[in-house]
mmCIF file of the N, C-alpha and C atoms, coordinates in Angstrom:
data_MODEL
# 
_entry.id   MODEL 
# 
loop_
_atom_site.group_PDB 
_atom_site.id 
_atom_site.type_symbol 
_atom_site.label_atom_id 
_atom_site.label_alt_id 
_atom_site.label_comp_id 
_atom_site.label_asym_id 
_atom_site.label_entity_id 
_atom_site.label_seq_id 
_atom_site.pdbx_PDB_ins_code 
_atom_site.Cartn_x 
_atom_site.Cartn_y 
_atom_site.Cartn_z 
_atom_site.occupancy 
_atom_site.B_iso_or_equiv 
_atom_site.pdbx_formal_charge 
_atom_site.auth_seq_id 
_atom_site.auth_comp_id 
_atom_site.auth_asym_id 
_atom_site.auth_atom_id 
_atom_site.pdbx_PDB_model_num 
ATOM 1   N N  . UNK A 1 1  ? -48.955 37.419 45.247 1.00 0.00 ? 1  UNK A N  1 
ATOM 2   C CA . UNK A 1 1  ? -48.512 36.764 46.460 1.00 0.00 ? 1  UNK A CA 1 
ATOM 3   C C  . UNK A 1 1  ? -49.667 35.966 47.052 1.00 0.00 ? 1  UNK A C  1 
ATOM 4   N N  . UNK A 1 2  ? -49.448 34.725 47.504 1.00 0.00 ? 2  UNK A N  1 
ATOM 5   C CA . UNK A 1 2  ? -50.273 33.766 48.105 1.00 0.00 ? 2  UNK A CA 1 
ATOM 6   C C  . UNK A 1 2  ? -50.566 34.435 48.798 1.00 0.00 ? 2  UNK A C  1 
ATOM 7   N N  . UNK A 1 3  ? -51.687 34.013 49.977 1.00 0.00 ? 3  UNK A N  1 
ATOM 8   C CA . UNK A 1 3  ? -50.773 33.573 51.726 1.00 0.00 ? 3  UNK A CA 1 
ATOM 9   C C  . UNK A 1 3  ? -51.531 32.534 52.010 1.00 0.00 ? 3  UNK A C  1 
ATOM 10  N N  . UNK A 1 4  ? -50.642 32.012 52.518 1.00 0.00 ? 4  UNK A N  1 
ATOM 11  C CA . UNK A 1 4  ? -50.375 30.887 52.952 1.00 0.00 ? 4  UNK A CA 1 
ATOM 12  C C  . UNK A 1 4  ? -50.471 30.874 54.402 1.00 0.00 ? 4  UNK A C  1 
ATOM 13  N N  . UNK A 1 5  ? -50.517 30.019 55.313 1.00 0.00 ? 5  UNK A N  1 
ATOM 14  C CA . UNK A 1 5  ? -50.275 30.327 56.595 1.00 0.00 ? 5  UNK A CA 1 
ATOM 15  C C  . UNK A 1 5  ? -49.990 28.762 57.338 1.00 0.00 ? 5  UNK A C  1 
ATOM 16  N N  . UNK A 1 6  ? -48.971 28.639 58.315 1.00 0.00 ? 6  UNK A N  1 
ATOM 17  C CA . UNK A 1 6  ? -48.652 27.384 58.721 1.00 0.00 ? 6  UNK A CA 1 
ATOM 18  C C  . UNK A 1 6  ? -49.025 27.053 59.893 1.00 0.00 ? 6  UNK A C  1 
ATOM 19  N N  . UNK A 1 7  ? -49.686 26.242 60.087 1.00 0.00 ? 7  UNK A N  1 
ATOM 20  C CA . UNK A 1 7  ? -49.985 25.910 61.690 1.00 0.00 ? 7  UNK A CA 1 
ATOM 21  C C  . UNK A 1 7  ? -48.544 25.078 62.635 1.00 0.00 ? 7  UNK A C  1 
ATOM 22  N N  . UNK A 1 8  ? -48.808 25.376 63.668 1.00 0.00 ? 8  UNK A N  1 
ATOM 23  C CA . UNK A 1 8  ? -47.562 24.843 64.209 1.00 0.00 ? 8  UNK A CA 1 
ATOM 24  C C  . UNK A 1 8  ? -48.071 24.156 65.682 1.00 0.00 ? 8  UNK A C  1 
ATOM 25  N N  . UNK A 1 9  ? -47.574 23.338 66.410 1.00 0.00 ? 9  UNK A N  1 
ATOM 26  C CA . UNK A 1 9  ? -47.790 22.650 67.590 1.00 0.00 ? 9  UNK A CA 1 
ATOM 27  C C  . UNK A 1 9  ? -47.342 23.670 68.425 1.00 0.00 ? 9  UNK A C  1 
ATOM 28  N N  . UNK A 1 10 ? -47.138 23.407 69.644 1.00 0.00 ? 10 UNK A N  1 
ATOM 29  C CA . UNK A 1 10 ? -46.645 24.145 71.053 1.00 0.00 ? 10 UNK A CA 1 
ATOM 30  C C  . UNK A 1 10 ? -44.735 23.890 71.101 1.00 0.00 ? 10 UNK A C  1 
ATOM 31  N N  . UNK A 1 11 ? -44.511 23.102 70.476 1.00 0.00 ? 11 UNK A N  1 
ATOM 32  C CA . UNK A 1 11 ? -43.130 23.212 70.324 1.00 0.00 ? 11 UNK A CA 1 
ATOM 33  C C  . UNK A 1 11 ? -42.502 24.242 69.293 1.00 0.00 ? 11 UNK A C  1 
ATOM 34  N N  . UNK A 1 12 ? -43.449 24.388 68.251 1.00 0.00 ? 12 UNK A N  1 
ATOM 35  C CA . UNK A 1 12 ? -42.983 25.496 67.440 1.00 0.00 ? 12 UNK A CA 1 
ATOM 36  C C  . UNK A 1 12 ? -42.837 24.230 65.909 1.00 0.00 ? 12 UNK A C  1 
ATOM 37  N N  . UNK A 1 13 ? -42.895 23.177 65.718 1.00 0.00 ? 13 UNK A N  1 
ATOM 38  C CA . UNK A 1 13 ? -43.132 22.242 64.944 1.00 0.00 ? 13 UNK A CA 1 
ATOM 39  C C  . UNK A 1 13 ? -44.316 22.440 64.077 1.00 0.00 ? 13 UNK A C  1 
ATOM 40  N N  . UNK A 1 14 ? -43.999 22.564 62.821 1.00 0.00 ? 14 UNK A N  1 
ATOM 41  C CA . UNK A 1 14 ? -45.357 23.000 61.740 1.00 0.00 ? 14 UNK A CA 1 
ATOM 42  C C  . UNK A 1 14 ? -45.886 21.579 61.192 1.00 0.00 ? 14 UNK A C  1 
ATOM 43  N N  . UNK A 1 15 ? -47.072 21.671 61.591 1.00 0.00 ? 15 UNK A N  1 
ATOM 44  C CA . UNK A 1 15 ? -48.129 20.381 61.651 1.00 0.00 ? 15 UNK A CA 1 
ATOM 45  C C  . UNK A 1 15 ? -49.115 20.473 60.089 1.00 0.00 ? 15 UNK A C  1 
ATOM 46  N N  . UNK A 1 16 ? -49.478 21.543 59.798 1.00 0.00 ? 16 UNK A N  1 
ATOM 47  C CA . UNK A 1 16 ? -50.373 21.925 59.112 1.00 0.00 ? 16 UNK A CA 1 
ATOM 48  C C  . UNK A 1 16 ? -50.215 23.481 58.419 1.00 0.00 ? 16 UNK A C  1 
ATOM 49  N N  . UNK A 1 17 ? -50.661 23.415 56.853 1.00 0.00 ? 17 UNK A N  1 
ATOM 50  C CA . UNK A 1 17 ? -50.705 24.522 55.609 1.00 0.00 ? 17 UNK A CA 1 
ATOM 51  C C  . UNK A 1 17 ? -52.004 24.475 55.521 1.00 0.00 ? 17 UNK A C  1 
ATOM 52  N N  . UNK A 1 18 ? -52.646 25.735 55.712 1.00 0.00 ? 18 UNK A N  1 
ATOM 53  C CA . UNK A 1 18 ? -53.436 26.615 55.127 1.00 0.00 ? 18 UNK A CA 1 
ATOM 54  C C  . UNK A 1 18 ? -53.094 27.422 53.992 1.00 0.00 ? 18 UNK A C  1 
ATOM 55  N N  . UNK A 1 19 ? -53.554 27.251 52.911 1.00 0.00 ? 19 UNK A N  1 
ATOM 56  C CA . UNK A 1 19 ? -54.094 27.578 51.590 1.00 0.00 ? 19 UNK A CA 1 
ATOM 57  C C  . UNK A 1 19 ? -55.261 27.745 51.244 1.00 0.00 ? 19 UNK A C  1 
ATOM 58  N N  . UNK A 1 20 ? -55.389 29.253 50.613 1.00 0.00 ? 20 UNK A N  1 
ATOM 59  C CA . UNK A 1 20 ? -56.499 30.126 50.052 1.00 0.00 ? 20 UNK A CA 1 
ATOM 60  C C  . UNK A 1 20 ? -57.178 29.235 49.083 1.00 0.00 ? 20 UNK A C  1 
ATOM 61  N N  . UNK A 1 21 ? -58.979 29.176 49.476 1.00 0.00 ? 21 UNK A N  1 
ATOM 62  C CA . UNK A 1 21 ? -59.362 28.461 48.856 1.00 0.00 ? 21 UNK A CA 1 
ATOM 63  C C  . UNK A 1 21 ? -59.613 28.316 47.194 1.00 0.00 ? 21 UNK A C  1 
ATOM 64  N N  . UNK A 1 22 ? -59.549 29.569 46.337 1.00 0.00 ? 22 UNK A N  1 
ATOM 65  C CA . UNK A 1 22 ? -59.324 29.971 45.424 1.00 0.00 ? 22 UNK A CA 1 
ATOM 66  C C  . UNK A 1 22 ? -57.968 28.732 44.307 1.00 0.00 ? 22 UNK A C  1 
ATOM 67  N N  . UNK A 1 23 ? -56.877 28.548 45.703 1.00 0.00 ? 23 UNK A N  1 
ATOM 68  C CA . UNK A 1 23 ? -55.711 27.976 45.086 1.00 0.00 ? 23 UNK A CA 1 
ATOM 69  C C  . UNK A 1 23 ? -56.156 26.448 45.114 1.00 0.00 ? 23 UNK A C  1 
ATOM 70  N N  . UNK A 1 24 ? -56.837 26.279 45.877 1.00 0.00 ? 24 UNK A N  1 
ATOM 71  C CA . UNK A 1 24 ? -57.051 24.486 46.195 1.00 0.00 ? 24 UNK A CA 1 
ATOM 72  C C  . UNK A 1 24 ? -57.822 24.737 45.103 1.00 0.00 ? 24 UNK A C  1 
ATOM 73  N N  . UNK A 1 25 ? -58.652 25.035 45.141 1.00 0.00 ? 25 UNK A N  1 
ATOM 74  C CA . UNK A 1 25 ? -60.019 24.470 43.754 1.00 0.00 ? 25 UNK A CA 1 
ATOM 75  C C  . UNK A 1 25 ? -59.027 24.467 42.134 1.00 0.00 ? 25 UNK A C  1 
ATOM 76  N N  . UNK A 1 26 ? -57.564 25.110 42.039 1.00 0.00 ? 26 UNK A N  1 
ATOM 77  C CA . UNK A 1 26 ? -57.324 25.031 40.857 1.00 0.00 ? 26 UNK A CA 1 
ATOM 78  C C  . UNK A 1 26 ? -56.467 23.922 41.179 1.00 0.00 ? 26 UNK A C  1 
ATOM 79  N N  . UNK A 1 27 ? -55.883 23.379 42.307 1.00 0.00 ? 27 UNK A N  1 
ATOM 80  C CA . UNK A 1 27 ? -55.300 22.015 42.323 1.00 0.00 ? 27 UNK A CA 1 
ATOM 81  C C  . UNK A 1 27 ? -56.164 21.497 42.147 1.00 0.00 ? 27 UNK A C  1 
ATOM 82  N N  . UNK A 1 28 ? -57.452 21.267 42.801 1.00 0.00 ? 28 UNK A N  1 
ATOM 83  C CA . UNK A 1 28 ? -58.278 19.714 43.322 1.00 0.00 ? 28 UNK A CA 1 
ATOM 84  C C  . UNK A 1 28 ? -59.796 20.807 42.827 1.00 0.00 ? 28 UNK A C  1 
ATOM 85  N N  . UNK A 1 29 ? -59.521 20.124 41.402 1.00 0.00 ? 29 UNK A N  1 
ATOM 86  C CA . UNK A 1 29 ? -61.236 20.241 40.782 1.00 0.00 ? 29 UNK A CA 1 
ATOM 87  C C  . UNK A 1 29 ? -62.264 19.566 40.700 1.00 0.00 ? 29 UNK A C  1 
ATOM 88  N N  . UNK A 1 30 ? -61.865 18.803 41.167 1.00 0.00 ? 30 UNK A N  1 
ATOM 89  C CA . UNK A 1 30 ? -63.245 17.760 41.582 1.00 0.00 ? 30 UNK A CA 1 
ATOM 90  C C  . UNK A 1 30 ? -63.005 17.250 43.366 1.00 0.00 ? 30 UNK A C  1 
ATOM 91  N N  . UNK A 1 31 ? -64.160 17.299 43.848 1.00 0.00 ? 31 UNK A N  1 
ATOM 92  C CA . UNK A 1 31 ? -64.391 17.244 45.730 1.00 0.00 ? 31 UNK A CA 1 
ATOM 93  C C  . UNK A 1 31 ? -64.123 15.921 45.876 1.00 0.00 ? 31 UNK A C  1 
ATOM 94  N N  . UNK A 1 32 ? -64.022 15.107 44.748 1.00 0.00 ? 32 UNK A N  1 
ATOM 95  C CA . UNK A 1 32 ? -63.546 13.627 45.226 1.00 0.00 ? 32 UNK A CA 1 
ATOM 96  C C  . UNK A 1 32 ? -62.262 13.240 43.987 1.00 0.00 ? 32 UNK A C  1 
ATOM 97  N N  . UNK A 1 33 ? -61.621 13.960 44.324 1.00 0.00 ? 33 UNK A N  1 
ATOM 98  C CA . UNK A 1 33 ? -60.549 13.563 43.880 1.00 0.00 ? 33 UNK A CA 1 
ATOM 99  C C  . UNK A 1 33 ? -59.483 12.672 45.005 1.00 0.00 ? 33 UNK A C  1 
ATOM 100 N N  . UNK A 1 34 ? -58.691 11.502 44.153 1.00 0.00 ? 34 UNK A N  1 
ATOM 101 C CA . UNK A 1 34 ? -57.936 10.790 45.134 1.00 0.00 ? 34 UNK A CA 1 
ATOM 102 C C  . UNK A 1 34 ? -56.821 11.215 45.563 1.00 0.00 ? 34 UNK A C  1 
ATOM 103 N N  . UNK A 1 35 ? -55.861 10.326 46.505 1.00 0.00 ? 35 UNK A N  1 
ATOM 104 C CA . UNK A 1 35 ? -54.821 11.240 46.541 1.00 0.00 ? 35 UNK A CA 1 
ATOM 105 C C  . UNK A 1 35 ? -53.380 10.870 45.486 1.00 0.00 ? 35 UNK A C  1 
ATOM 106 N N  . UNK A 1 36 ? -53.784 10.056 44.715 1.00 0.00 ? 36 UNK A N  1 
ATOM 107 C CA . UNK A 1 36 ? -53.194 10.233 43.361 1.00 0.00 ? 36 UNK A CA 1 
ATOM 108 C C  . UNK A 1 36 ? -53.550 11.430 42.240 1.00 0.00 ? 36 UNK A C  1 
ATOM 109 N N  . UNK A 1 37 ? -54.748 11.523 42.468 1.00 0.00 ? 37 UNK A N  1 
ATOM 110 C CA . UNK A 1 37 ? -55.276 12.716 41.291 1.00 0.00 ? 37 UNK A CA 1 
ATOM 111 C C  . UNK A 1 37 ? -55.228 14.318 41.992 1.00 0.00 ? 37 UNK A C  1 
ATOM 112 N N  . UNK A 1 38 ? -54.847 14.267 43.588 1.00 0.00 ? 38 UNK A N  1 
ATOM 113 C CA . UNK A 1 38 ? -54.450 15.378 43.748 1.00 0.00 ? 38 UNK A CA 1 
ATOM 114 C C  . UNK A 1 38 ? -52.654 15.730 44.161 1.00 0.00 ? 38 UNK A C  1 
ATOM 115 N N  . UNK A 1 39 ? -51.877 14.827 43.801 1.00 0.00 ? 39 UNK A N  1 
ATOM 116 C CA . UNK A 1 39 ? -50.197 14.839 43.984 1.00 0.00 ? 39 UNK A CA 1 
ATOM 117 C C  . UNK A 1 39 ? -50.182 15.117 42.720 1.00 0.00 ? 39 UNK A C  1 
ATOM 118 N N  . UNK A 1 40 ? -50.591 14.713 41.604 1.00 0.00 ? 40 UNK A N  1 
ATOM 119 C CA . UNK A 1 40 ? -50.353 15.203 39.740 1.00 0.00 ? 40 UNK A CA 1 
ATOM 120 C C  . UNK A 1 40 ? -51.257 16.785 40.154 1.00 0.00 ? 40 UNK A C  1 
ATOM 121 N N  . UNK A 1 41 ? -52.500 16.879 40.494 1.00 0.00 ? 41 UNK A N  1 
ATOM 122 C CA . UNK A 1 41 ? -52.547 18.060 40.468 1.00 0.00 ? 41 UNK A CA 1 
ATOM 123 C C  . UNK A 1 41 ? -51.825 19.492 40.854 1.00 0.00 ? 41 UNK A C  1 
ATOM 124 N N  . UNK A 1 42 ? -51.354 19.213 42.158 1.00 0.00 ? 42 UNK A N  1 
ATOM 125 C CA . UNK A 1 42 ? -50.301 19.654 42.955 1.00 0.00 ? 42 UNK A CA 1 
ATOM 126 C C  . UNK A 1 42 ? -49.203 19.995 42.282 1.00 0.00 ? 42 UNK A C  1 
ATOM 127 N N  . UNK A 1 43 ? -48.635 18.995 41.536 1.00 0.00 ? 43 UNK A N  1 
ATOM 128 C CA . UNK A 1 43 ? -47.520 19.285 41.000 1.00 0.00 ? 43 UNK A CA 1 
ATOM 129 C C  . UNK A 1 43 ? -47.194 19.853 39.952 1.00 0.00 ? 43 UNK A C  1 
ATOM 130 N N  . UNK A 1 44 ? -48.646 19.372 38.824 1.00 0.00 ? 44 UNK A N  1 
ATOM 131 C CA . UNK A 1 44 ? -48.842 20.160 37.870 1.00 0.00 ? 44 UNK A CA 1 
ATOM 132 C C  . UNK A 1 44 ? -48.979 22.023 37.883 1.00 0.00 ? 44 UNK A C  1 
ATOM 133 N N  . UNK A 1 45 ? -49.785 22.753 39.253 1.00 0.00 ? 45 UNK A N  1 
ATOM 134 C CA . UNK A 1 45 ? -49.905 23.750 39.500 1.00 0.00 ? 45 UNK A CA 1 
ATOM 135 C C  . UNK A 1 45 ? -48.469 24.579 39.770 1.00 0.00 ? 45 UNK A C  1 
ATOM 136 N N  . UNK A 1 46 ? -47.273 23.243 40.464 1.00 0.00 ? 46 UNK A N  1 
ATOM 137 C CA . UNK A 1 46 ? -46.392 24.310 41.208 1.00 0.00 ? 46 UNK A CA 1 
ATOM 138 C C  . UNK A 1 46 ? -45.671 24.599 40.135 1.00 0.00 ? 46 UNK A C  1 
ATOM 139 N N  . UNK A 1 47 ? -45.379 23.263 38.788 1.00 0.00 ? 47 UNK A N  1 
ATOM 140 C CA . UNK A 1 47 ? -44.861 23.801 37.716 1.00 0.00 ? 47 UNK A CA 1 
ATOM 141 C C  . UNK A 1 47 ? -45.157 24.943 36.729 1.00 0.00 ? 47 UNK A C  1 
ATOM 142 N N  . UNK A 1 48 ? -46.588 24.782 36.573 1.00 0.00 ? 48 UNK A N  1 
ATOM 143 C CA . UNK A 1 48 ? -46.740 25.755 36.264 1.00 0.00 ? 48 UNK A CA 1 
ATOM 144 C C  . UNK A 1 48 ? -46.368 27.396 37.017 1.00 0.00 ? 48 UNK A C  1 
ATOM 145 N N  . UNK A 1 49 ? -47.036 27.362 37.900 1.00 0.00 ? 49 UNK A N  1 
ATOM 146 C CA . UNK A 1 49 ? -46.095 28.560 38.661 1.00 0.00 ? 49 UNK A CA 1 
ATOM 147 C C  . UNK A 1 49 ? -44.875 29.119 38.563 1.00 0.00 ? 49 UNK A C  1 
ATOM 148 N N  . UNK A 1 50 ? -44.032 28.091 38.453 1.00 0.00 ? 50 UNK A N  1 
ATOM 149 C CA . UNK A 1 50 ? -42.650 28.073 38.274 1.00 0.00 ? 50 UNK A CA 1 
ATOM 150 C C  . UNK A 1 50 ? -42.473 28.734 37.095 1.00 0.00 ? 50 UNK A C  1 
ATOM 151 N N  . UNK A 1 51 ? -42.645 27.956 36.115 1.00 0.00 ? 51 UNK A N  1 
ATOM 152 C CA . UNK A 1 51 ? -43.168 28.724 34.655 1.00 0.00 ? 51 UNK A CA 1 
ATOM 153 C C  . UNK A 1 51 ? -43.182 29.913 34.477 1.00 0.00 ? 51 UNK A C  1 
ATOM 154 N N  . UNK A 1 52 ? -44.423 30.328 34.884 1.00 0.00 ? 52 UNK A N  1 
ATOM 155 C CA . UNK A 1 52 ? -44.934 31.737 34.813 1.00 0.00 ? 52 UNK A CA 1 
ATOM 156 C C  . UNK A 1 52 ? -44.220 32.522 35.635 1.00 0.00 ? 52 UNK A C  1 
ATOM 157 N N  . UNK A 1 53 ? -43.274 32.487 36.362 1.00 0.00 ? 53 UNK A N  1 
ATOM 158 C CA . UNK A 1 53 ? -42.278 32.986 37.422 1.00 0.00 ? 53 UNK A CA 1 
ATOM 159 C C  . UNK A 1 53 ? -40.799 33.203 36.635 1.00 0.00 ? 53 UNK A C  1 
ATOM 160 N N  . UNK A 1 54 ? -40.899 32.198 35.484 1.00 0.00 ? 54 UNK A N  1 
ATOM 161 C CA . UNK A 1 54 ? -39.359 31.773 34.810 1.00 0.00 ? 54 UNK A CA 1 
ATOM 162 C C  . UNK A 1 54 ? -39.512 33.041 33.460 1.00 0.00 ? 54 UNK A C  1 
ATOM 163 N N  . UNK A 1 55 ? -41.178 32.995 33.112 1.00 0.00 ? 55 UNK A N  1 
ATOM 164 C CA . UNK A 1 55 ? -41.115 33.813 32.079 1.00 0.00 ? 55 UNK A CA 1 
ATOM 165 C C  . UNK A 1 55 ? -40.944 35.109 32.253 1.00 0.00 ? 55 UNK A C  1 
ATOM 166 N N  . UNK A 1 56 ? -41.276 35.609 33.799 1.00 0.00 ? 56 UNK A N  1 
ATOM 167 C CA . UNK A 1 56 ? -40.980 37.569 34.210 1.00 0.00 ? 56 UNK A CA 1 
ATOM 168 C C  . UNK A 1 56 ? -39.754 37.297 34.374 1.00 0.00 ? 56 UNK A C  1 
ATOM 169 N N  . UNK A 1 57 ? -39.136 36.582 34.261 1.00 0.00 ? 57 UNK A N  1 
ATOM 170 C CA . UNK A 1 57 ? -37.308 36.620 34.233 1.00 0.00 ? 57 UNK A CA 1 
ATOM 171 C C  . UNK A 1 57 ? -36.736 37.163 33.195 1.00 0.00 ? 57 UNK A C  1 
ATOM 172 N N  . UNK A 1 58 ? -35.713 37.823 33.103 1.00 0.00 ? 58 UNK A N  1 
ATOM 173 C CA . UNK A 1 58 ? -35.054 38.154 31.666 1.00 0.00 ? 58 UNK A CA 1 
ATOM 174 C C  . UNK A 1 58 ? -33.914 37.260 31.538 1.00 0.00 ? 58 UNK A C  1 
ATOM 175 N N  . UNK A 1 59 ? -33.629 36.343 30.261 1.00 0.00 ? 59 UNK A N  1 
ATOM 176 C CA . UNK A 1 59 ? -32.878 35.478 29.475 1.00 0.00 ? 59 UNK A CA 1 
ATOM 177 C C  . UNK A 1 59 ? -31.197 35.736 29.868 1.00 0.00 ? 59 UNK A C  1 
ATOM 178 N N  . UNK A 1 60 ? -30.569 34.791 29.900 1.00 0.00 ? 60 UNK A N  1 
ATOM 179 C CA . UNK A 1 60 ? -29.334 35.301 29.875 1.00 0.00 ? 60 UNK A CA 1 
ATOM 180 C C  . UNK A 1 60 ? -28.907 34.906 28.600 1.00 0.00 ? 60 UNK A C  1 
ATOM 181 N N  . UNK A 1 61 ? -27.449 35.374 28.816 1.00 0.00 ? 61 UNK A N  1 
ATOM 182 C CA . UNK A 1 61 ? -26.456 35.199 27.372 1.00 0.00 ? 61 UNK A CA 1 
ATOM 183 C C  . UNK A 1 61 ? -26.107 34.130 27.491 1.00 0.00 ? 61 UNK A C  1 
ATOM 184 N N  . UNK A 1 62 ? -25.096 33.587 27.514 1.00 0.00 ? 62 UNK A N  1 
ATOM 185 C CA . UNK A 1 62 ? -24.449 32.410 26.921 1.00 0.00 ? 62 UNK A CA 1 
ATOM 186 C C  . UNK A 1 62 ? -23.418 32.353 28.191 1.00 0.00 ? 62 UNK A C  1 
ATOM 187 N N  . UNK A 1 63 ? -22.842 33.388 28.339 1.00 0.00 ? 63 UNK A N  1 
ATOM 188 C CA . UNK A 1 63 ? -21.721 33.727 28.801 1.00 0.00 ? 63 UNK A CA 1 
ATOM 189 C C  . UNK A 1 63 ? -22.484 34.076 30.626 1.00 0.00 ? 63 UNK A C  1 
ATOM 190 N N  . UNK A 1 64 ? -23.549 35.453 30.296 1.00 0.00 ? 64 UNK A N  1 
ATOM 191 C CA . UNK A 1 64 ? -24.113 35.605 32.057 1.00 0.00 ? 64 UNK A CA 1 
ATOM 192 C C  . UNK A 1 64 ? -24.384 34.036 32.310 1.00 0.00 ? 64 UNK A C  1 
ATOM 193 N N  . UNK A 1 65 ? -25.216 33.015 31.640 1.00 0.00 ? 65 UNK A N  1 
ATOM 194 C CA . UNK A 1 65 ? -25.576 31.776 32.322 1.00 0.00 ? 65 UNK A CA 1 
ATOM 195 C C  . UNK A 1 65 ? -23.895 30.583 32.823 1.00 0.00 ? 65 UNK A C  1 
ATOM 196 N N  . UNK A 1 66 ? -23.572 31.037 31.956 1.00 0.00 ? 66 UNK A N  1 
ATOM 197 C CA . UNK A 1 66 ? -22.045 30.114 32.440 1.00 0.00 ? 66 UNK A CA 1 
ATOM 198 C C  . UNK A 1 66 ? -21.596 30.978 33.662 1.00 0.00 ? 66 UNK A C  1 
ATOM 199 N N  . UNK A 1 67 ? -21.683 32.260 33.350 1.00 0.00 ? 67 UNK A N  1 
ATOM 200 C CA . UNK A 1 67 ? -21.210 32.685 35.019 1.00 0.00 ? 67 UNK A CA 1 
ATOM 201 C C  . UNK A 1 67 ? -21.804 32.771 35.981 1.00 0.00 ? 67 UNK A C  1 
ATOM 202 N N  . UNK A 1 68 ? -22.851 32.928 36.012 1.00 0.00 ? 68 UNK A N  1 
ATOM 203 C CA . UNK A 1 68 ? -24.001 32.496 37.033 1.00 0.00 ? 68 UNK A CA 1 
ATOM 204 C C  . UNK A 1 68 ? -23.993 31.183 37.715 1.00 0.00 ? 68 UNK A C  1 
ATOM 205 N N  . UNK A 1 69 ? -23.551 29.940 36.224 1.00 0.00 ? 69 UNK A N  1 
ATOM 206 C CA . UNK A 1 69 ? -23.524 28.446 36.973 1.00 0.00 ? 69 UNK A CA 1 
ATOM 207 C C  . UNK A 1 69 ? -22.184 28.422 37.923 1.00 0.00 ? 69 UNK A C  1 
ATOM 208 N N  . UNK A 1 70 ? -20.905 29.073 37.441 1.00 0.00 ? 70 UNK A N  1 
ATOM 209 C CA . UNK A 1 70 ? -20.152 28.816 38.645 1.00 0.00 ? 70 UNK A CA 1 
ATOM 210 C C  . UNK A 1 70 ? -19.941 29.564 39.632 1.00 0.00 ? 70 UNK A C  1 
ATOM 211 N N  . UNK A 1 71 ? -20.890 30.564 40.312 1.00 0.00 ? 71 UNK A N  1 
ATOM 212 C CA . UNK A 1 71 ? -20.970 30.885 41.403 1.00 0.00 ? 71 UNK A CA 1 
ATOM 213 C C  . UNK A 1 71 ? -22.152 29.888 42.445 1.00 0.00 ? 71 UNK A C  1 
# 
C-alpha cells in the first residue's frame, strides 16, 4: 500500500498529491526530466502496477469472464 496523501484548499477542493519519495524517483529518474519524459514515465509505472496487480488475480474460464462481462 502507497500512501499517498491529498492536499485540499479551505473549500474541501484537492489542489495537490503527495507521493512517497521512494515512488517519484521510480517515475522521474533523472532531476531534470521534462514534462514529456515524466507523463511516459508516469504512465509507464501505473501500467505496470496494474500488471503486477492483474497477475495476484486468478484467471477466469471462458464462461466466469463472459459472466462477469454482463453484469
Amino acid at each position: 500500500m502507497i500512501d499517498i496523501e491529498y492536499l485540499t484548499d479551505k473549500s474541501g477542493k484537492t489542489k495537490a498529491v503527495v507521493i512517497p519519495i521512494d515512488v517519484w524517483k521510480k517515475m522521474v529518474p533523472s532531476e531534470n526530466a521534462s514534462i514529456n519524459e515524466l507523463s511516459e514515465n508516469m504512465e509507464e509505472y501505473c501500467l505496470n502496477k496494474a500488471i503486477d496487480e492483474a497477475k495476484k488475480s486468478p484467471l477466469l474460464s471462458r464462461e466466469e469472464a463472459l459472466k462477469f462481462l454482463k453484469e
